[in-house]
N, C-alpha and C positions, 0 to 999 in steps of 0.2 A: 646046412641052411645058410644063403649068403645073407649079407648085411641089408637090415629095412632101406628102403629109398631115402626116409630122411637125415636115419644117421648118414649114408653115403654123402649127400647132399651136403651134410653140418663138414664131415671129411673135407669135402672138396673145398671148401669157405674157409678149413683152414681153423676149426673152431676148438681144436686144441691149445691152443694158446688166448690168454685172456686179452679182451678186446681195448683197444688202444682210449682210455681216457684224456685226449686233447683240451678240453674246455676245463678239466681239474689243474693240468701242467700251466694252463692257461694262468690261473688263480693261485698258483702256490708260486711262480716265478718269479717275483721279486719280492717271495719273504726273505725276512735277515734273522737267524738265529745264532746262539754263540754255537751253538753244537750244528753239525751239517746234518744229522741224524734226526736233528727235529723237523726237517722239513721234509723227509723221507715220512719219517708218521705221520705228519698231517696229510698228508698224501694221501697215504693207505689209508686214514678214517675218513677224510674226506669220498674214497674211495666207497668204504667200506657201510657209512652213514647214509651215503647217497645211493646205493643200493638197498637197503633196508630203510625208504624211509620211515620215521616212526617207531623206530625199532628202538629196544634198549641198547644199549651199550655192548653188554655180554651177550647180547643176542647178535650184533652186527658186528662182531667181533669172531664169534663163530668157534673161539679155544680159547683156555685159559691162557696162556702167553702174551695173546694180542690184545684181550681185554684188561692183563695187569699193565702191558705197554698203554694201552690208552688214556688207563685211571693215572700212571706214570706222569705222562705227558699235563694229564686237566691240573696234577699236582704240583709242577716243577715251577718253582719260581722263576725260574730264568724265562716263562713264558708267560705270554699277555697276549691280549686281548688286539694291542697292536702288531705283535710278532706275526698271528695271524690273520690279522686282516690287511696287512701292509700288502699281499700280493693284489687281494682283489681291488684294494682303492688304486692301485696303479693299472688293472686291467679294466677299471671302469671309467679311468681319465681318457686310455687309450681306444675305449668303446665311444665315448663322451667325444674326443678329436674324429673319430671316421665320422660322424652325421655333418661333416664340412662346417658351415656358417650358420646352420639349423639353431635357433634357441633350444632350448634343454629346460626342464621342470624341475628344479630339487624341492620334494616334499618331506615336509619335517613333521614330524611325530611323537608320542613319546605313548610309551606300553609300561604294564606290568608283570612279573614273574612271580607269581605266591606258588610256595611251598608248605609242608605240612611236617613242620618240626618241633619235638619240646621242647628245646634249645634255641630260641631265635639270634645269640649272638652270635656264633658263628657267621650266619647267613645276611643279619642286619633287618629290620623293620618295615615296614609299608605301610602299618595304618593300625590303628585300633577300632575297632570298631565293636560296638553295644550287644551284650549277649545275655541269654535269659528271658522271660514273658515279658510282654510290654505291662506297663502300670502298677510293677511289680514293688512294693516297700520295700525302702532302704536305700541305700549307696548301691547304685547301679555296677553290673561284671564288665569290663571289658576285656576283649578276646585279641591279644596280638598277634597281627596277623605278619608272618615274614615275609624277606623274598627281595629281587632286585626292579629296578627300574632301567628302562634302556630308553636311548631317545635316539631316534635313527635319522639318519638323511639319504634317500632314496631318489637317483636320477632317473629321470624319465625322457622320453622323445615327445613333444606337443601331444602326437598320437597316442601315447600312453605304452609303448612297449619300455623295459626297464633297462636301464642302462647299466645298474649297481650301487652299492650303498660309496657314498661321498665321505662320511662323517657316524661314524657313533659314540657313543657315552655312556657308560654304567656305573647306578652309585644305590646306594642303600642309605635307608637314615637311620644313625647308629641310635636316635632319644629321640622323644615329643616334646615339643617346647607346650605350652599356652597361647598356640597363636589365634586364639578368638578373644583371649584376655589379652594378647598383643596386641590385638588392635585395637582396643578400645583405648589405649595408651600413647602408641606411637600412630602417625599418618604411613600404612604402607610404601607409598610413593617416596617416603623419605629416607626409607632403608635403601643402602648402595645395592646396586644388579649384583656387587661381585657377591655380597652374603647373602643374595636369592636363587632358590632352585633356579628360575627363570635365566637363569648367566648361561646354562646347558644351551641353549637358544642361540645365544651371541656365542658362541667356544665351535656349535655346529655348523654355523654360517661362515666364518673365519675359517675354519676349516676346509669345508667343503669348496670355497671361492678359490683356496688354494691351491687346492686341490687339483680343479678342473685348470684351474691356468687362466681364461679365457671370462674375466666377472661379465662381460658386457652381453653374453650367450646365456648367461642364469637368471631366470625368473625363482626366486626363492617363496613356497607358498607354506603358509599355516593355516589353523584354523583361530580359534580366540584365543586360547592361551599364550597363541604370539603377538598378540596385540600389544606391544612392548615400545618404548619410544627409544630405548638406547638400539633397539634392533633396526631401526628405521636409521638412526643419525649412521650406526655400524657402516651400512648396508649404503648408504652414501659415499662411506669414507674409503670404501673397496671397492666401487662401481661397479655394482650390480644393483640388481632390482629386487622388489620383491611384489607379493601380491596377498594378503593376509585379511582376515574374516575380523572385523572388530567388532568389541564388547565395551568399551569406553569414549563416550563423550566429550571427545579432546577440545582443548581452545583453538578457537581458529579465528583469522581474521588478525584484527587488531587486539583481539583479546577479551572483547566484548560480546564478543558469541559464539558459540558449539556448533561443531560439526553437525549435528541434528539441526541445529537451528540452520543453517546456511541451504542443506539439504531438502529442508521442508518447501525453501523457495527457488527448487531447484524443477524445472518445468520438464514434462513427461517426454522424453525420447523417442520410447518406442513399444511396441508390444512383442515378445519373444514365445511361441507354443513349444512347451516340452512335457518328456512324458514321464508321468510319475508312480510308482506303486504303493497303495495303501501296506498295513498293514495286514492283510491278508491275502495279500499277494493282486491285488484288482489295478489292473493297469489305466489312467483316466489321463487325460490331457489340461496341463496346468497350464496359465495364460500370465507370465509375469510383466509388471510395467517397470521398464526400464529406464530410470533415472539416473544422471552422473555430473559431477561439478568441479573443476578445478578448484581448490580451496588452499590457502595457508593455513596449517596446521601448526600448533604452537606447541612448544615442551610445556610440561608441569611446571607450575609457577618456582616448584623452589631449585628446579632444574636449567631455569634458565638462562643463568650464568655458563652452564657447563654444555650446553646443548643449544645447536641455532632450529633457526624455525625452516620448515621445509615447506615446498608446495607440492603436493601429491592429491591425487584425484578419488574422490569417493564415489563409487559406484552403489548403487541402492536397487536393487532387484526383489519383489514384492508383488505374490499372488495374488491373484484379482478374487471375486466371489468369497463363498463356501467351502469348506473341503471337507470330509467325514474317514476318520480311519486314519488319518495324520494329520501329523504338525502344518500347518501353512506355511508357504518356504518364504523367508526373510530375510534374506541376507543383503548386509552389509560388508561391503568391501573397501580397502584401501590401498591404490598403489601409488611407485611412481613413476609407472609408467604411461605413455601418451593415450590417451583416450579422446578421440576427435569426433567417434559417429557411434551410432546406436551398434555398427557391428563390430566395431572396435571392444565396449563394452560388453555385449555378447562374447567374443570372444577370452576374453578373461573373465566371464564365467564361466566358459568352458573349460578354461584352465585352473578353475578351481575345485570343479568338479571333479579335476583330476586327482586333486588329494584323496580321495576313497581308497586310492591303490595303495597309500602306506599300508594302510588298516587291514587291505588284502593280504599283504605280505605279510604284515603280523600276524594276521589269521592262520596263514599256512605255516608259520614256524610255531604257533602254538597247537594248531590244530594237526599240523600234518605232521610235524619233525616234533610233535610233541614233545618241545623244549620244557612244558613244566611237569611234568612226569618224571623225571633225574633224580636220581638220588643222591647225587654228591653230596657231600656234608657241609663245604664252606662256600662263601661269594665268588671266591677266587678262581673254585675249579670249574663252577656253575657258569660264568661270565667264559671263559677257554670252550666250554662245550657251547653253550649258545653262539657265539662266535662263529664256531664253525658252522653250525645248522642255518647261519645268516647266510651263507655262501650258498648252503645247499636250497635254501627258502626262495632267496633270490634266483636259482636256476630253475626250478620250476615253473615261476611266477613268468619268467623270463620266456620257457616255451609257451606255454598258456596265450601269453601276451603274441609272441611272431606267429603267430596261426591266427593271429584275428588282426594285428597292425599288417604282417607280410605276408599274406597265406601263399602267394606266387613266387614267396621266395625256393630258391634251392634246398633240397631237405638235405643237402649235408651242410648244412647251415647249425641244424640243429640234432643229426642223427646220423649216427656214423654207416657204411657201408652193412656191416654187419646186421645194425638194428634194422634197416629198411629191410635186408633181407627177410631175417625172423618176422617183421612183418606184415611181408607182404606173405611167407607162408600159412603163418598163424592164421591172419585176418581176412579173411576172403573178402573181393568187392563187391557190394551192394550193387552195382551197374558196369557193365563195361567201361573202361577209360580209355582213349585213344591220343591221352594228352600225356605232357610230360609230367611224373608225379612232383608233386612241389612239397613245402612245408605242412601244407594245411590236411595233404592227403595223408602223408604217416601222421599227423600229430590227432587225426580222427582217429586212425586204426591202434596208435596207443591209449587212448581215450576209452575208446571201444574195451581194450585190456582189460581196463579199469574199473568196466561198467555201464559206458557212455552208449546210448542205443542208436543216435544217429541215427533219427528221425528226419524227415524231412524238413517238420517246420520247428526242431530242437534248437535252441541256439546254440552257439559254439562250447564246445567243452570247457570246462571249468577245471579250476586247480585240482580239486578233490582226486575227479577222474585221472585227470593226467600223474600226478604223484604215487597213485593208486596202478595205472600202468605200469609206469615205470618200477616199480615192486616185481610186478608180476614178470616183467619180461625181466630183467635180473635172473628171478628163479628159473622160468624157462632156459635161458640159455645157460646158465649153469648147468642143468640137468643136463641138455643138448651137451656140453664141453666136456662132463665127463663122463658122457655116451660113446663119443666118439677118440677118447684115448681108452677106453676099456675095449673098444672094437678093434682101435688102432693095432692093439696091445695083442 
């Protein structure tokens, strides 16, 4: 009986030999380890993680050998968190220099890792939090909860496709202080940035402006918790910019009145319609009034020895009506950069909007590469494995994103010769095509893989799908590759 058509087929493709991962060699090329050996494994897990997304360890490992070399690798002291991430911050400076003159988005973030340990030293703390009935007599339980903290800095293109991570940081809090009885003793504002979490903020800006080479092309955005005035003076002194959500009522002016205050006599712009979803998913048209003012913004009084005063622009964006099913949107902004006309202003809230995508990205390294699902035992090895599922979080995010910023791009852009093929086998078209296939066309039919029904009036595939593809075809061509050396053979 001769060979089925499609083993023939996988033959003739050559699919005895494993398919050339370029965008991995991409990301591991200018790591520096002492051993050469180390960058050969991360290789292969990167390899090997990025095919099983989601996967345990000894599961995407596939034999005891490679799964003790892995646990090896999360345990070696001679590695870090920088050893592996040094290829990709250089392959996202060099992603960051092709969009030419283009401004660039770095958004800043900061997530949680809890784990489920009796032992919290090891791993370090996150929070205690109250456990038992409520109103319950006596000295109240609380429940320590472990785990790490990461604070990411994520490049983006204005249009929102991802460029790579800038800057990270992970740290654990080894004790609880009394900081609700701190304050009632000392004035927060008085404590130095360097002995506040908040310094993570100014370490990631410095960082990342460094990074990129180019501060004059960085728009750096937050949400409130960067509402920080050493990050503003920073962020002057490296010329770049930034664009951040405030929660504090600064001095401005001569010192005689607040930023609220200046604002309040700050006269109506313009009206912006955009569109909004409840809570239940009910999509309704928000109508916001667009207000913005050049203002001198003043440091905290007892800062102001150390710190000069800036002129930067608050923008004030504020629902009109009623709303039912959510929050009414309110936002307060501050940059320093030029805002002249109501679409000036519009547009850095468009650029603010684009902070969502950290949060994407952290969704899919928890949700997808189910980074807290690990069982490592200590901080060390836990921050090595997450690390690397940053790379692989980011490359998802990344197609996701060029099938909705570039869909007309080239699909070997983002899918190597092989994958289109399997593709275009697997996945039948919904319609004749008589065009050249682009990005957007495989990045449906891996979607599709996944799940994606590719509807007519469906929007574009989401991460879910696409990560969820990409699973699938892995195993497929696997089974394909050793179909056809057992045929070979």
């Amino acid at each position: 009986m001769g060979n089925p058509s499609g083993v023939q087929a996988a033959q003739r493709r050559d699919f005895s030999e494993p398919r050339s991962r370029e965008w991995i060699d991409n990301e591991v090329v200018g790591c520096e380890f002492e051993d050469v050996r180390h960058r050969k494994r991360l290789r292969q897990l990167l390899e090997q993680l990025s095919d099983r997304v989601g996967s345990t360890t000894p599961w995407a490992s596939q034999d005891w050998a490679n799964a003790k070399a892995a646990y090896r690798f999360f345990s070696n002291d001679r590695i870090s968190e920088a050893n592996i991430l040094a290829g990709h911050f250089g392959a996202t400076r060099e992603r960051f220099a092709g969009t030419g003159s283009s401004l660039a988005l770095v958004l800043h973030d900061t997530t949680e890792f809890s784990y489920r340990h009796e032992d919290s030293k090891p791993i370090g703390m996150l929070m205690k939090i109250p456990s038992g009935p409520p109103g319950r007599p006596g000295r109240p339980y609380f429940y320590t909860s472990c785990g790490i903290l990461m604070h990411s800095s994520l490049v983006t293109t204005v249009d929102g496709l991802p460029l790579g991570l800038a800057a990270i940081k992970f740290w654990n809090r080894d004790k609880f202080h009394g900081a609700n009885a701190l304050k009632r003793k000392i004035n927060p504002t008085r404590v130095p940035i360097e002995q506040k979490e908040s310094m993570r903020w100014l370490e990631n800006l410095r960082q990342s402006t460094e990074l990129l080479g180019d501060p004059g092309r960085c728009v750096h955005i937050g949400d409130r918790e960067s509402d920080i005035y050493e990050l503003f003076s920073l962020a002057r002194e490296l010329g770049t910019h930034f664009l951040v959500r405030t929660c504090v009522d600064r001095l401005a002016g001569d010192g005689n009145t607040t930023i609220a205050a200046e604002m309040k006599r700050a006269e109506l712009r313009g009206l912006h319609p955009i569109q909004v979803r409840n809570s239940r998913g009910e999509t309704s048209t928000a109508v916001l009034e667009i207000r913005f003012r050049r203002i001198v913004v003043r440091p905290p009084r007892d800062k102001e020895k150390k710190y000069p005063e800036l002129v930067l622009t608050a923008i004030h964006a504020k629902e009109r009506g009623k709303v039912r099913g959510r929050e009414k949107i309110d936002w307060k902004l501050l940059t320093d950069l030029s805002v002249r006309s109501c679409l000036d202003a519009i547009e850095k809230l468009e650029w603010y909007a684009q902070r969502w995508k950290i949060e994407t990205f952290h969704k899919i390294l928890k949700s997808g590469c189910r980074a807290e699902e690990a069982k490592l035992r200590t901080a060390e090895r836990l921050v090595n494995l997450i690390a690397i599922l940053c790379i692989i979080s980011w490359r998802i995010f990344w197609i996701t994103m060029l099938n909705r910023t570039s869909p007309g791009a080239s699909p070997n852009e983002a899918f190597t010769e092989r994958d289109q093929y399997l593709l275009d086998e697997l996945v039948p078209n919904k319609t004749p095509t008589r065009t050249v296939p682009s990005v957007a066309h495989y990045a449906v039919k891996l979607a599709r893989l996944g799940g994606y029904l590719a509807r007519a009036h469906d929007p574009p595939p989401g991460n879910t799908v696409i990560w969820r593809g990409l699973s699938r075809l892995t195993d497929i061509e696997l089974g394909i590759m050793i179909g056809a050396q057992l045929v070979g053979n």
